[in-house]
NUMI-302291 format. One record per atom (N, C-alpha, C): residue in one letter; atom name; x negated, y negated, z negated. Coordinates in Angstrom, 3 decimals. Each point is the difference from the previous one (the first is absolute). Layout:
BEGIN
a | CA | X | Y | Z
...
This chain:
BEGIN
x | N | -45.921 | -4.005 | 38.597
x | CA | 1.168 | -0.770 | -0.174
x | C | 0.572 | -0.491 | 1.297
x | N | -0.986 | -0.218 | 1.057
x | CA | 0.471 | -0.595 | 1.102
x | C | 0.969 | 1.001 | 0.656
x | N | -0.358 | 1.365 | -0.284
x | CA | 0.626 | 0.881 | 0.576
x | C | 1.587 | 0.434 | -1.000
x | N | -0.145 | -0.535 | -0.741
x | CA | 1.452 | -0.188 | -0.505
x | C | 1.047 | -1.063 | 0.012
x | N | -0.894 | -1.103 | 0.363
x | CA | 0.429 | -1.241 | -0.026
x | C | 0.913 | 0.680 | 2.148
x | N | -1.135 | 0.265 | 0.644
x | CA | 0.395 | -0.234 | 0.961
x | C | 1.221 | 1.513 | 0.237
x | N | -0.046 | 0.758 | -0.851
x | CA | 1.063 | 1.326 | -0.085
x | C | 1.432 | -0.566 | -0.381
x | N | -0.298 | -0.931 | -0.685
x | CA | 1.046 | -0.669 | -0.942
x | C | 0.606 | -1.103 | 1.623
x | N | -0.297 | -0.516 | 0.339
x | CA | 0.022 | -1.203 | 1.076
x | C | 0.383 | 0.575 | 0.718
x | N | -0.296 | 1.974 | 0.929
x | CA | 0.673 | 0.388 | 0.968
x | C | 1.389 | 0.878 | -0.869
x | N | -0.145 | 0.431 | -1.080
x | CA | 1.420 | -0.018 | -0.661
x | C | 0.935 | -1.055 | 0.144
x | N | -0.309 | -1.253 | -0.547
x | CA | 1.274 | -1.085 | 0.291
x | C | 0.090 | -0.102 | 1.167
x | N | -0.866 | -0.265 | 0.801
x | CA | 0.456 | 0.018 | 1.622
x | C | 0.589 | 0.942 | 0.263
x | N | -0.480 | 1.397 | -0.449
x | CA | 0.980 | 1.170 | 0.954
x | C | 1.434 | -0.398 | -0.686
x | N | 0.384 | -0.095 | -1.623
x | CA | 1.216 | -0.424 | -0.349
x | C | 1.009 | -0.750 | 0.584
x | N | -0.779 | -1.263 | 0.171
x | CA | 0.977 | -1.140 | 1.056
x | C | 0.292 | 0.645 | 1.276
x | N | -1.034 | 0.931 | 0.577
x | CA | 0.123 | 0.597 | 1.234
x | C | 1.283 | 0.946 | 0.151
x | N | 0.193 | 0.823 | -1.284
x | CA | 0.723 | 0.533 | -0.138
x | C | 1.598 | -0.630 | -0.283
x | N | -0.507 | -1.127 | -0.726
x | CA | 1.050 | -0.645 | -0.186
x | C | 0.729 | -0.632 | 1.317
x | N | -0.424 | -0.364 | 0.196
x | CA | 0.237 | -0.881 | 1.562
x | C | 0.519 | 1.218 | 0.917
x | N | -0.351 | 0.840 | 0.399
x | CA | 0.203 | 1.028 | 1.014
x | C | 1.678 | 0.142 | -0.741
x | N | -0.004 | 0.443 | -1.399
x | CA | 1.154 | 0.419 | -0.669
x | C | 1.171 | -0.918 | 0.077
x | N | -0.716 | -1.425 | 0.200
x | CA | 1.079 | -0.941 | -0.210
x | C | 0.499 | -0.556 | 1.410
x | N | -1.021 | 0.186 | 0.666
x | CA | 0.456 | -0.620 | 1.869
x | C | -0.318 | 1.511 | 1.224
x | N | -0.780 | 0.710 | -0.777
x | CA | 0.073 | 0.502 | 1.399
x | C | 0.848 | 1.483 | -0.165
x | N | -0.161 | 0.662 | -1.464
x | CA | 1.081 | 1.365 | 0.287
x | C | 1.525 | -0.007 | -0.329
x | N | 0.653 | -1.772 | -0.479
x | CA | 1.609 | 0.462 | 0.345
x | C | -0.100 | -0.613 | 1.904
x | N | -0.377 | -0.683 | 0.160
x | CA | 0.290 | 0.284 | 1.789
x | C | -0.097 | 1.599 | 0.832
x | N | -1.122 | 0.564 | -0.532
x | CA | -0.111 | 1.423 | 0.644
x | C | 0.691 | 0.967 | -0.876
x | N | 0.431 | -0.286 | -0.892
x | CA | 1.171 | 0.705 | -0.744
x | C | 1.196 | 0.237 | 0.377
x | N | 0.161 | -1.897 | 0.272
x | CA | 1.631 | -0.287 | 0.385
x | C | -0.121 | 0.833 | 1.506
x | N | -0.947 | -0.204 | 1.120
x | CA | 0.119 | 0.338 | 1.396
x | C | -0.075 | 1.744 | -0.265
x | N | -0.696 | 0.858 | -1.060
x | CA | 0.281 | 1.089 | -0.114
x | C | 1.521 | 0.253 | -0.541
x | N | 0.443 | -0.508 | -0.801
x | CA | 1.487 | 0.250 | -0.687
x | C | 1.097 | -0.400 | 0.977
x | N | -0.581 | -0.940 | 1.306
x | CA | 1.125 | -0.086 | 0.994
x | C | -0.030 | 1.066 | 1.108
x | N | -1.216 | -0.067 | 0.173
x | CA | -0.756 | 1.054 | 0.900
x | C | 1.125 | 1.556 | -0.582
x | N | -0.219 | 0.164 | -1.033
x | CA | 0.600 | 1.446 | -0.561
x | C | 1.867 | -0.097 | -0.010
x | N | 0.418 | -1.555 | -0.420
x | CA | 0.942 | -0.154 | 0.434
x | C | 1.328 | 0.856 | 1.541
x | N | -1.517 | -0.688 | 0.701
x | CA | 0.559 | -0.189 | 1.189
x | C | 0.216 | 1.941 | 0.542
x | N | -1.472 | 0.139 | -0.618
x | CA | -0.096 | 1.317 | 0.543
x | C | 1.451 | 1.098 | -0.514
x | N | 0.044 | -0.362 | -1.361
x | CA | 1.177 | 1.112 | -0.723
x | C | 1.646 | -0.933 | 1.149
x | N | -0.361 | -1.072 | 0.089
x | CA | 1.447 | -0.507 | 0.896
x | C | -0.051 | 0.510 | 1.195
x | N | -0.833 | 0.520 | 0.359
x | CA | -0.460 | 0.697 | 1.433
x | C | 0.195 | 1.199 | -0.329
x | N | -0.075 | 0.690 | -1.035
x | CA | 0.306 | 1.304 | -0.347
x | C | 1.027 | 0.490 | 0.062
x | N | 1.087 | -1.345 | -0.874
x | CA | 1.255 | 0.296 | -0.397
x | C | 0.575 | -0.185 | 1.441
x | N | 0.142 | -1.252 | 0.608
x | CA | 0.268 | 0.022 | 1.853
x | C | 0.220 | 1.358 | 0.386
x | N | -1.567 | 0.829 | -0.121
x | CA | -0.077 | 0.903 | 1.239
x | C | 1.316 | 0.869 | -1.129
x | N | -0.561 | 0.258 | -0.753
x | CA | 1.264 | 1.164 | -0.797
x | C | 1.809 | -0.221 | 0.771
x | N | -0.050 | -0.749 | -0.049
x | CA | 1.062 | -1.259 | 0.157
x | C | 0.390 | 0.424 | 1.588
x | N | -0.966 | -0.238 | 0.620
x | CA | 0.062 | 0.133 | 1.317
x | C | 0.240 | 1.530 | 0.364
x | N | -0.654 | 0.753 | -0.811
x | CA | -0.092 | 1.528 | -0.129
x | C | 1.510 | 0.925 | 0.225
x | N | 0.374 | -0.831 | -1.109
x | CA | 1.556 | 0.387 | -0.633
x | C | 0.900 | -0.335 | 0.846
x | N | -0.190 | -1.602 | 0.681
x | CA | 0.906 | -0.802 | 0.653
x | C | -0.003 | 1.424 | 1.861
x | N | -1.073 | 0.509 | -0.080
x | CA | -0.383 | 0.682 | 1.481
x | C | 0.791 | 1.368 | -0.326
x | N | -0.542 | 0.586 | -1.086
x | CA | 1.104 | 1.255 | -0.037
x | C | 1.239 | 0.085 | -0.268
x | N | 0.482 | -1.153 | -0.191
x | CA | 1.654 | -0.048 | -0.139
x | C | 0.530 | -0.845 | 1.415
x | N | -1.156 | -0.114 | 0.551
x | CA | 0.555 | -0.615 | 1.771
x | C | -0.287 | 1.110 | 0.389
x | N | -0.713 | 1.129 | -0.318
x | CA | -0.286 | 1.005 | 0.792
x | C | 1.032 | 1.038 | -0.348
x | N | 0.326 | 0.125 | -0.943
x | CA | 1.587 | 0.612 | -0.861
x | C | 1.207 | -0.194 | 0.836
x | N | 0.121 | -1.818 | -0.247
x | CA | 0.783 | -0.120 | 0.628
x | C | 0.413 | -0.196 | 1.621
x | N | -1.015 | 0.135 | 0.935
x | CA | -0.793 | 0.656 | 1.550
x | C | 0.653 | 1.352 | -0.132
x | N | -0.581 | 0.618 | -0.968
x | CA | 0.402 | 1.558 | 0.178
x | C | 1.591 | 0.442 | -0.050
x | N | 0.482 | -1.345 | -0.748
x | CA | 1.527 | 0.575 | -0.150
x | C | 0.881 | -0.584 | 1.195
x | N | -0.561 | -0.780 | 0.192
x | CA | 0.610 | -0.936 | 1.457
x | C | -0.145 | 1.311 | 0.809
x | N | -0.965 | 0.056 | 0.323
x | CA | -0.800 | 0.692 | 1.399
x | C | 1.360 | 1.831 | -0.278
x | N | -0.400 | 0.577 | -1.248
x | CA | 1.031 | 1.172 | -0.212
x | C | 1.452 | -0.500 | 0.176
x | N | 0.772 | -0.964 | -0.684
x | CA | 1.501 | -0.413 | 0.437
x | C | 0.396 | 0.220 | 1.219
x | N | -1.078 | -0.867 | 0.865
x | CA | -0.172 | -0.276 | 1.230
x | C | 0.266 | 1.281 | 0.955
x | N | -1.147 | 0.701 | -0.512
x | CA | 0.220 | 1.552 | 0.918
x | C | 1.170 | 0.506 | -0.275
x | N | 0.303 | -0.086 | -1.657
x | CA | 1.563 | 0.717 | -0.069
x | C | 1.117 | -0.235 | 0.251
x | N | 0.162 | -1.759 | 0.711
x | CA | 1.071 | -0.561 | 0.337
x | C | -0.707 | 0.674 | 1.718
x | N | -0.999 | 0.083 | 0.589
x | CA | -0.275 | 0.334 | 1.645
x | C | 0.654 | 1.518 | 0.147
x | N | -0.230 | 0.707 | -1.136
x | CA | 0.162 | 1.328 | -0.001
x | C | 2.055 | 0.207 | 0.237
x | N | 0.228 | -1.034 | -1.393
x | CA | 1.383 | -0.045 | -0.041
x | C | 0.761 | -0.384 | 1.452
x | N | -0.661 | -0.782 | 0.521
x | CA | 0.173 | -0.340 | 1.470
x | C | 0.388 | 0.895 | 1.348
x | N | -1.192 | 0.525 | -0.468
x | CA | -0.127 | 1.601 | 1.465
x | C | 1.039 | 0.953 | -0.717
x | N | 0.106 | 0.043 | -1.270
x | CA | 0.836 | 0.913 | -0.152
x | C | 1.461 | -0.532 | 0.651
x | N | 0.798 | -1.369 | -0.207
x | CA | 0.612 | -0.135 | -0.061
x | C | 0.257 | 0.238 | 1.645
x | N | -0.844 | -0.746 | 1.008
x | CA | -0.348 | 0.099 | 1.437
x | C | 0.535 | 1.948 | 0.472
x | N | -1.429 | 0.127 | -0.955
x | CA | 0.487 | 1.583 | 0.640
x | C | 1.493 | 0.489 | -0.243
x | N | 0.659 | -0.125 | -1.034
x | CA | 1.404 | 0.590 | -0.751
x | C | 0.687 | -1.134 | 1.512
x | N | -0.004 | -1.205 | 0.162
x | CA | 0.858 | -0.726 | 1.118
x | C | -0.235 | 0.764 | 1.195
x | N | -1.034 | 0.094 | 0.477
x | CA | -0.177 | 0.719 | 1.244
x | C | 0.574 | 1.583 | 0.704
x | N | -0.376 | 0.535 | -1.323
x | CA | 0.892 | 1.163 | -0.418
x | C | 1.459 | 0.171 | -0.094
x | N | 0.954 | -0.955 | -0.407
x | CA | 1.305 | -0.334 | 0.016
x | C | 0.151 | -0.533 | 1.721
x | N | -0.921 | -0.845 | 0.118
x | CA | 0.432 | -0.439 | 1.523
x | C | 0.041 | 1.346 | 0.827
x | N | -1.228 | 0.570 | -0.039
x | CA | 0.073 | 1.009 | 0.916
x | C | 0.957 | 1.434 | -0.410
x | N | 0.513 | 0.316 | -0.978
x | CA | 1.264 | 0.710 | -0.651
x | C | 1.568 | -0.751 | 0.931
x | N | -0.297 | -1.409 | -0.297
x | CA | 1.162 | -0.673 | 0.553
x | C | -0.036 | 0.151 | 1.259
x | N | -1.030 | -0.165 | 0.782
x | CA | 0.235 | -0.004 | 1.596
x | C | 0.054 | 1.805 | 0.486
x | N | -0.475 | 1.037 | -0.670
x | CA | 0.685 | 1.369 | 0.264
x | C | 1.116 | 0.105 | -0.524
x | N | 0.882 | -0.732 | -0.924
x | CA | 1.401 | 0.486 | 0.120
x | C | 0.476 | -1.021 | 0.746
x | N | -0.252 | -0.901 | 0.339
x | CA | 0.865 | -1.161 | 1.280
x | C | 0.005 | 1.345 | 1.458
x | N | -1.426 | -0.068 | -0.329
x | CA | -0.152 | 0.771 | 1.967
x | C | 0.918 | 1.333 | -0.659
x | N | 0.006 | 1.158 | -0.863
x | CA | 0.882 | 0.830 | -0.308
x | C | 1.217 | -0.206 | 0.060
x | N | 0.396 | -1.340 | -0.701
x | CA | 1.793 | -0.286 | 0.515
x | C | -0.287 | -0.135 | 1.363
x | N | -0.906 | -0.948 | 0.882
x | CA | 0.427 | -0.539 | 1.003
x | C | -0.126 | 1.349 | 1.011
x | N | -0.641 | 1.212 | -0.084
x | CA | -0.171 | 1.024 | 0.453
x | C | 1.366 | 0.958 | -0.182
x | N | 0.439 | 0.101 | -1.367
x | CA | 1.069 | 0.282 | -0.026
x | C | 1.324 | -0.606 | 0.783
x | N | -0.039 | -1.038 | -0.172
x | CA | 0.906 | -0.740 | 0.999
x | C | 0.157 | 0.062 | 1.612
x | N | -1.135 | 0.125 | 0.203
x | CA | -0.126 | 0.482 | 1.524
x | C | 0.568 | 1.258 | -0.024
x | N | -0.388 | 1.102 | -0.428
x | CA | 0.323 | 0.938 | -0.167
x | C | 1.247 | 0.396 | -0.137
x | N | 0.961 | -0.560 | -0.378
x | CA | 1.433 | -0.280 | -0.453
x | C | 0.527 | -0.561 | 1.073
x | N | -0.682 | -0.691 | 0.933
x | CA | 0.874 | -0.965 | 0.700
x | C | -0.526 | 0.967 | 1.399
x | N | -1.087 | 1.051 | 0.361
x | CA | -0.175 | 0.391 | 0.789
x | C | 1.148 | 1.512 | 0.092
x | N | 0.085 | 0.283 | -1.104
x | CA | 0.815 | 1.354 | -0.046
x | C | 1.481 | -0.666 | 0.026
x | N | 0.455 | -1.252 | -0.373
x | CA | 1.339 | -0.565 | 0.471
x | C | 0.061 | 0.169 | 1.087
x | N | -0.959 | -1.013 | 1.134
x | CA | -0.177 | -0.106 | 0.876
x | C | 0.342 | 1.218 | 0.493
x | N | -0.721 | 1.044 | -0.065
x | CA | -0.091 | 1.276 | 0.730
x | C | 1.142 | 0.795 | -0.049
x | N | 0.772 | -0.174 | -1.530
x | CA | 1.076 | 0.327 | 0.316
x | C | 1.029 | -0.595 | 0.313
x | N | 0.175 | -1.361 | 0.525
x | CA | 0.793 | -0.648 | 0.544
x | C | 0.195 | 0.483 | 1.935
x | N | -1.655 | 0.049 | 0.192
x | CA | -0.073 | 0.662 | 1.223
x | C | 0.589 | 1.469 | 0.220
x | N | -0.244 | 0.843 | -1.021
x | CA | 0.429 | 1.185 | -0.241
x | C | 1.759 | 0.118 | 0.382
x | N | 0.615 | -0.910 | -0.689
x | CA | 1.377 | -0.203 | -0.419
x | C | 0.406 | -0.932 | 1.823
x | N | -0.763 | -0.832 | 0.355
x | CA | 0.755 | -0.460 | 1.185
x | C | -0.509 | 1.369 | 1.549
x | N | -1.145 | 0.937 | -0.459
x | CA | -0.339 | 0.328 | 0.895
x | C | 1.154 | 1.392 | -0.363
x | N | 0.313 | 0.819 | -0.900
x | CA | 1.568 | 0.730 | 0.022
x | C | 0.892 | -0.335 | 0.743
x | N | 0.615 | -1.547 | -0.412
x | CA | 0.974 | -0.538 | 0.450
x | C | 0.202 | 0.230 | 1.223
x | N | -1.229 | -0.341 | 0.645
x | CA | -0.407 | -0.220 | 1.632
x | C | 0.089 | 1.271 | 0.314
x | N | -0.366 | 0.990 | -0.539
x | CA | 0.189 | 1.345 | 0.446
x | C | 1.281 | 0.341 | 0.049
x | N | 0.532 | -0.382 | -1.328
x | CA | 1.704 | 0.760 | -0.233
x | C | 0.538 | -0.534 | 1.661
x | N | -0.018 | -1.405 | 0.186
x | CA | 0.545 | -0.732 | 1.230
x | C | -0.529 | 0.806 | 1.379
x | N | -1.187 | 0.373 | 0.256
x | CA | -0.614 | 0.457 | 1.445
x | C | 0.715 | 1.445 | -0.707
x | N | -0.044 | 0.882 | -1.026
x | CA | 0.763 | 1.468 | 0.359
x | C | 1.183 | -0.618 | -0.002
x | N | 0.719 | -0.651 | -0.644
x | CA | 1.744 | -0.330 | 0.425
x | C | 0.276 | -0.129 | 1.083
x | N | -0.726 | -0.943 | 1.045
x | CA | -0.315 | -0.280 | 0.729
x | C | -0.046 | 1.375 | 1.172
x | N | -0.963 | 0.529 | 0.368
x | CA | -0.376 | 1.186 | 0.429
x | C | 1.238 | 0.820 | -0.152
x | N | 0.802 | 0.590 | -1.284
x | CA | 0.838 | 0.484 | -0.429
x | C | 1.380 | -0.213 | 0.870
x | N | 0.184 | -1.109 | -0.248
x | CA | 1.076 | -0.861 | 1.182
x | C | 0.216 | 0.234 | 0.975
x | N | -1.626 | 0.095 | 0.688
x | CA | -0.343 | 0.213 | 1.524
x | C | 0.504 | 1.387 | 0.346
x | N | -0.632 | 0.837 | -0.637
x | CA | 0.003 | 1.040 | 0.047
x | C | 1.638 | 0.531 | -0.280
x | N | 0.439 | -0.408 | -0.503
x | CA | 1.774 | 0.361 | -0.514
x | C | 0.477 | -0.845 | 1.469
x | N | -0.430 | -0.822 | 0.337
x | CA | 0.575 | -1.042 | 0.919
x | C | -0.123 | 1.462 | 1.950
x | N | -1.212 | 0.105 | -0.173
x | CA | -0.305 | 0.860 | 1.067
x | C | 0.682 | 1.643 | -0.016
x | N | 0.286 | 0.162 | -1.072
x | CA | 0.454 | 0.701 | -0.205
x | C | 1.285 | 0.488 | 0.319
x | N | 0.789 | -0.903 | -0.830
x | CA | 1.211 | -0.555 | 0.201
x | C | 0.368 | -1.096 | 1.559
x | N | -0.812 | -0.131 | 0.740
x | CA | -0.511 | -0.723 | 1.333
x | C | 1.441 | -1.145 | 0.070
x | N | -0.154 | -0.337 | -1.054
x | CA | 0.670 | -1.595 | -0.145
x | C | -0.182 | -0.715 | -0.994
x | N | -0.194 | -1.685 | -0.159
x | CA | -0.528 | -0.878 | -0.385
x | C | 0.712 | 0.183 | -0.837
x | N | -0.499 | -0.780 | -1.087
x | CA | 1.038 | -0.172 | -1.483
x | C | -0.189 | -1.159 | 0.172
x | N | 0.876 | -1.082 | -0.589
x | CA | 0.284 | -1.304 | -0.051
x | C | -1.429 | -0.425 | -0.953
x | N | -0.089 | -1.418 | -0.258
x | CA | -1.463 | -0.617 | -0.775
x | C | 0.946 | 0.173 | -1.342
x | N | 0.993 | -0.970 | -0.312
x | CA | -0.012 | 0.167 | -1.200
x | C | 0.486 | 1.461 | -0.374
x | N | 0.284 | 0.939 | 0.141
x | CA | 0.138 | 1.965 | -0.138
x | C | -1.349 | -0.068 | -0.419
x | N | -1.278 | -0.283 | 1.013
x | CA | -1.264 | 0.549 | -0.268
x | C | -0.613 | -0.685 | -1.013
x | N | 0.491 | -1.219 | -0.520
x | CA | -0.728 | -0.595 | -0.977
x | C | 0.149 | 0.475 | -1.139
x | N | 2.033 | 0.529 | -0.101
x | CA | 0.026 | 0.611 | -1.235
x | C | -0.271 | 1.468 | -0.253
x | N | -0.589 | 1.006 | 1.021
x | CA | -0.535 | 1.039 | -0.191
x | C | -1.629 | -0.255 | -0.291
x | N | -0.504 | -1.064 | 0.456
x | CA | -1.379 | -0.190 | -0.732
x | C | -0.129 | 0.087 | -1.038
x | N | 1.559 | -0.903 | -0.702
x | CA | -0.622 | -0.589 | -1.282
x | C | 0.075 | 1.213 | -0.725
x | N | 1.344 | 0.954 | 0.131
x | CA | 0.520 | 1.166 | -0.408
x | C | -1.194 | 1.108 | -0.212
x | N | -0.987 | 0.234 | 1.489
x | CA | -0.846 | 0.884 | -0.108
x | C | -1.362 | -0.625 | -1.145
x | N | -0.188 | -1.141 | 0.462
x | CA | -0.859 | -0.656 | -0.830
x | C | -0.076 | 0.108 | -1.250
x | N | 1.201 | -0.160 | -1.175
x | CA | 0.106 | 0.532 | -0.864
x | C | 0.372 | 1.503 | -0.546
x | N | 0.409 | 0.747 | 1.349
x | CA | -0.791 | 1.180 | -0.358
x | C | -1.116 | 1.018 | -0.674
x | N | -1.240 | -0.869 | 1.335
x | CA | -0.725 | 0.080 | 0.348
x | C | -0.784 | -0.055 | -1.523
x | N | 0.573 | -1.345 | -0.887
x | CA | -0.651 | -1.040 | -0.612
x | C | 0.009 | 0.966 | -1.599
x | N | 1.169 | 0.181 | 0.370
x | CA | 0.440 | 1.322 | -1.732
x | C | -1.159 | 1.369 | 0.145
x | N | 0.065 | 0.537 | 1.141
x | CA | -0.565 | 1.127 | 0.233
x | C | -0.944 | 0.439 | 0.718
């Protein structure tokens, strides 16, 4: 009997034991597990969170970073197409301005052309004179010889 009496005695004790643990000690390690798990799934959801929040900064990185090149790209193009016009523009400036020389050198040349005739028609009129003058071995008056210059000169000038 003693051995039931005392089976019976570590039954109610283990009961209260049980009881007691149930009533003070497993909602504290319950509650610190149910916050504990809390925290962890809020740490979960965060990182997800954080996950999502990184590939749509990294999305939107990627679209920056591409705009970016295609506005740099749009750039050089535009650079190159300007540079290209500049240098188009400065071969037809130097082409007119080449042309222009060119125009003003063959004026030129024939302006020289046209006074260096003249000068000729005058030294053969001239000569001509002399020669009619020696010939004839008497002077002709200046104004006589001026108007046979002009006379031969336009001769000269037709034919």
């Amino acid at each position: 009997m003693n051995v039931n009496a005392t089976f019976i005695g570590q039954m109610v004790v283990f009961a209260i034991l049980l009881w007691f643990f149930w009533k003070f000690v497993v909602p504290p390690i319950a509650q610190a597990v149910t916050d504990r798990q809390k925290k962890i799934a809020e740490g979960l959801a965060a990182a997800e969170r954080g996950q999502k929040d990184l590939d749509e900064a990294k999305s939107r990185a990627d679209a920056v970073v591409r705009e970016a090149r295609e506005r740099a790209n749009q750039i050089l193009d535009q650079a190159s197409r300007r540079s290209n016009e500049m240098i188009d523009s400065a071969k037809q400036s130097a082409s007119a301005e080449g042309d222009r020389v060119l125009a003003s050198a063959r004026a030129e040349a024939a302006n020289e052309t046209s006074r260096a005739r003249d000068s000729l028609r005058r030294e053969v009129g001239a000569l001509a004179v002399a020669g009619a003058s020696r010939l004839l071995e008497r002077e002709i008056d200046a104004k006589a010889h001026a108007q046979l210059l002009d006379k031969l000169a336009e001769e000269i000038a037709r034919g």
